[in-house]
N, C-alpha and C positions, 0 to 999 in steps of 0.2 A: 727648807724652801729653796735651796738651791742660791743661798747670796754667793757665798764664795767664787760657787762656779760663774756667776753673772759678773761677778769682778775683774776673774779672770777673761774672760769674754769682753768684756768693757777695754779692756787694756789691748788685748789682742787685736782689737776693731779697731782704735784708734791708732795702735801700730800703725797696721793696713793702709790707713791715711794720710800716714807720715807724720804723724803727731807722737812725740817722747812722753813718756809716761813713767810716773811711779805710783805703783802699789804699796800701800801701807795695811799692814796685814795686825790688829790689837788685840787677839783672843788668842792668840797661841798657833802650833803648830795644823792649820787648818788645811794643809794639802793643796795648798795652791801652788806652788813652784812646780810639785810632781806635775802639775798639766801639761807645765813647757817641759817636759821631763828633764828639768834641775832637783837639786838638792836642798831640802829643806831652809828655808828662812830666820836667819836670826840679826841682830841687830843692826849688823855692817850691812850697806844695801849691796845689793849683789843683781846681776845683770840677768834675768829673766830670755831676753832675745834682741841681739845685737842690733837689728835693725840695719840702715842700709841697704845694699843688693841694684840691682836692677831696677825695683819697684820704689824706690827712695824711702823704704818704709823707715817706721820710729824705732826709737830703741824701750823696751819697755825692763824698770826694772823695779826693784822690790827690796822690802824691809819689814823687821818687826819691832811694832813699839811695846815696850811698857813705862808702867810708870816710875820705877824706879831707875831703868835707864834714863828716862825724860828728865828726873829731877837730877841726875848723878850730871848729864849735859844743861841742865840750868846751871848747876852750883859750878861749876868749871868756868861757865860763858864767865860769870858774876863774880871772878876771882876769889871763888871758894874751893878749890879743887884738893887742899887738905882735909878739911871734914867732909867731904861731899862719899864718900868709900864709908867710913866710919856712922854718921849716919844712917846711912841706907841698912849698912850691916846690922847698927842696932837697933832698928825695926820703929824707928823713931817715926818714917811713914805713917804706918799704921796706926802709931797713935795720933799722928796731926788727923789722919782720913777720916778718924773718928770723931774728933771736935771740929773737925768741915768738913762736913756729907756734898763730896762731889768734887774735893781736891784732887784724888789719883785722876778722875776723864778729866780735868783742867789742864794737866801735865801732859796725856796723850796729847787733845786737842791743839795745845798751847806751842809743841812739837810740830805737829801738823801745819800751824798758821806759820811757824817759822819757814817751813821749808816750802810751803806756797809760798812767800815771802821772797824767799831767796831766789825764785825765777827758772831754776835750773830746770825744769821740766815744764811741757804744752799743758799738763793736764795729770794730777794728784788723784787717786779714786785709792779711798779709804773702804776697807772691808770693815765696814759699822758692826757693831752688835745686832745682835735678832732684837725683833719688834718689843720683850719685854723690858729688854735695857736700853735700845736705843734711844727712848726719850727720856730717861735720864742721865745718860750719855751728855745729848745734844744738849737738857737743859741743863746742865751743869755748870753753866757762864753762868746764866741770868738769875742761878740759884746762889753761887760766891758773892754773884754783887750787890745782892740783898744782904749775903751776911755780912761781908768782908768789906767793909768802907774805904778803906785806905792800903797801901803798901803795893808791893808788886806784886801780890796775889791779885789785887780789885783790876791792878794794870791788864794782866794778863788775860783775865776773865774777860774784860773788855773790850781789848783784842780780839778773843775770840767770837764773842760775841756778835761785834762788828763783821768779821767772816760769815761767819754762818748766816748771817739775815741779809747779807750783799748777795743778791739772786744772779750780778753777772760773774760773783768768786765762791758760788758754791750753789749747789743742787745736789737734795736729795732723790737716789732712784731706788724706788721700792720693791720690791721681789715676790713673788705668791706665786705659789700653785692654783691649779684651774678646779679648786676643791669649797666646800662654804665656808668651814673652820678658817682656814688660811684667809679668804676673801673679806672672811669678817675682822680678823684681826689687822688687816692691811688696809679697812676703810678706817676702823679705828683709830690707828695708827697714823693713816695723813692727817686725818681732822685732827690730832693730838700735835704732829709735831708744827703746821701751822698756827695754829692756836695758841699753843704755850710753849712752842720756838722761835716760830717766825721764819723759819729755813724753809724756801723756792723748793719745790716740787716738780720732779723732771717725768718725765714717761715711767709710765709702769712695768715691771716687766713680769711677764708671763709663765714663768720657767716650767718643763716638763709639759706642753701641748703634743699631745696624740697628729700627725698628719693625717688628712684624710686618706682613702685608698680605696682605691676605683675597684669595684666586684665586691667589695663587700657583700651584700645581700645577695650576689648571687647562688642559689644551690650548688654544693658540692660535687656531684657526681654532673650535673653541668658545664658547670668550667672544668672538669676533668675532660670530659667528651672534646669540650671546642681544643683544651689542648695539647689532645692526642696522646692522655694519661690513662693508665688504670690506676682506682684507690685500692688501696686492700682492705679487708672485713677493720669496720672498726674508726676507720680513719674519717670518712663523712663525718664522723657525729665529730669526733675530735675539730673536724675545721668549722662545724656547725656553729660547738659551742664558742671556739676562738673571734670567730665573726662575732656574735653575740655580747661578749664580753667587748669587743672593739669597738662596737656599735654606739652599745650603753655607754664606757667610758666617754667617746665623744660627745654624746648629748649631754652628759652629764658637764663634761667640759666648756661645751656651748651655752648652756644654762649659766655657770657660773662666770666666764666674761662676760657673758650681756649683760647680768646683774654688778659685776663690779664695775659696767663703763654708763650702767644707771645712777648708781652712787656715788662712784668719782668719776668726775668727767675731766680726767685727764687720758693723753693718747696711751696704747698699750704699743706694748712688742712684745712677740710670745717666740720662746725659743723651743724646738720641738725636744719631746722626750727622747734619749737618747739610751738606746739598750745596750747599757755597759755598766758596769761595777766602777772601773774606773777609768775618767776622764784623762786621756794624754792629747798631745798636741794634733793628732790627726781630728779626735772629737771637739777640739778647740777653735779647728780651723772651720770645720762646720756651722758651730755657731756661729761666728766670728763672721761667716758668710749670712747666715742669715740676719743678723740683727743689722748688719751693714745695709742689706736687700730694703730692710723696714725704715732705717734711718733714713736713707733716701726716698721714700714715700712721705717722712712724716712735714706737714709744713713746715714751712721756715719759722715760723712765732716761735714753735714747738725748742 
């Protein structure tokens, strides 16, 4: 679906505005740093784009969690920093994750509400799990505080909890393609994490929309005439079928936002498909343009 790349893009737009940002990055090595064309992400946050300049832009930077770092800086905080190595090494984790289903995202999460906590940055945007994990993810608080009644696990849960349902200290933005599958799993998916999260719903985002493009429909050997081309044998049908396929894909496109801003009626932003294999900082800057271009459209409620 393209979340990463909307992460990235989120971050970079909010630069743009002067707003500091950190990116938290919790499924591993996802290629977000190479967009600012940096060096891969690991625990120590590491500086993205210094921000500054002329333009008073943010500084945006970035980190990766897991959970076994999260717990190894709990047990430190809590002046346990002698078994906190030890632990972790002897996989003791894993066996708590198993007699509480939803301990390791309590630890991410728990992480997360720390360093929103701590003030240092305008604006936190976590690159969430995809749509299968992310609501168990999210519901991972309100699944501890059913089981865990007491101790600084039920603390922390509740914590988070508190985070994620406060709509002015966190918003989910959701990500799809302009396809059914994806639109289906993303109506899904909001009804799900309101429902049995209770986490604010921010605009949708659209990733990988086709722009339109003027002449489309016109014949080949037409636009060749107005501008003063010859085609060579072969090539008409070649741009025939190209139009064609550009055509479709749009409608097809336009079928599917309509249908998804029938079913959720929250605002979209759709950021254009981008023909590249890989995203670096010039493809970044584009989006970054656009979705800024949309932000400024959308009301102020929004």
């Amino acid at each position: 679906m393209g979340k990463t790349v909307v992460t990235a893009t989120l971050a970079r737009a909010a630069a743009r505005v002067g707003l500091s940002t950190l990116v938290i990055e919790v499924e591993g090595k996802s290629g977000l740093a190479t967009m600012y064309g940096r060096s891969p992400l690991d625990y120590t946050e590491a500086t993205l784009h210094p921000g500054g300049g002329t333009g008073g832009e943010g500084e945006v930077r970035a980190r990766t969690l897991t959970p076994d770092e999260a717990l190894l800086d709990y047990l430190r905080e809590h002046g346990m920093s002698r078994i906190s190595k030890r632990l972790v090494s002897s996989g003791a984790l894993d066996v708590v994750a198993t007699a509480a289903p939803g301990i390791k995202d309590i630890l991410i999460l728990g992480k997360v509400k720390q360093l929103e906590r701590a003030g240092g940055t305008d604006l936190v945007v976590l690159d969430a799990p995809a749509a299968g994990h992310a609501i168990t993810f999210l519901q991972a608080a309100r699944a501890l505080l059913d089981t865990v009644r007491v101790g600084p696990i039920n603390a922390q849960a509740r914590d988070v909890l508190e985070m994620l349902t406060d709509h002015e200290r966190c918003r989910v933005v959701l990500v799809t393609l302009p396809e059914e599958t994806p639109v289906n799993e993303l109506v899904d998916t909001a009804f799900n994490l309101e429902d049995r999260v209770g986490v604010g719903l921010g605009p949708v985002v659209v990733n990988g929309c086709y722009d339109s493009v003027a002449g489309v429909g016109v014949e080949p050997e037409t636009a060749a005439t107005e501008a003063g081309a010859t085609l060579r044998e072969g090539e008409a049908d070649v741009l025939r079928a190209a139009a064609r396929f550009r055509s479709d894909r749009t409608a097809l496109q336009n079928e599917q936002v309509d249908r998804l801003a029938e079913q959720l009626p929250l605002a979209q932003l759709r950021l254009p498909f981008v023909f590249t294999t890989e995203i670096g900082p010039p493809e970044l800057e584009l989006l970054a343009d656009r979705l800024l271009e949309q932000i400024d459209a959308l009301p102020e409620a929004v």
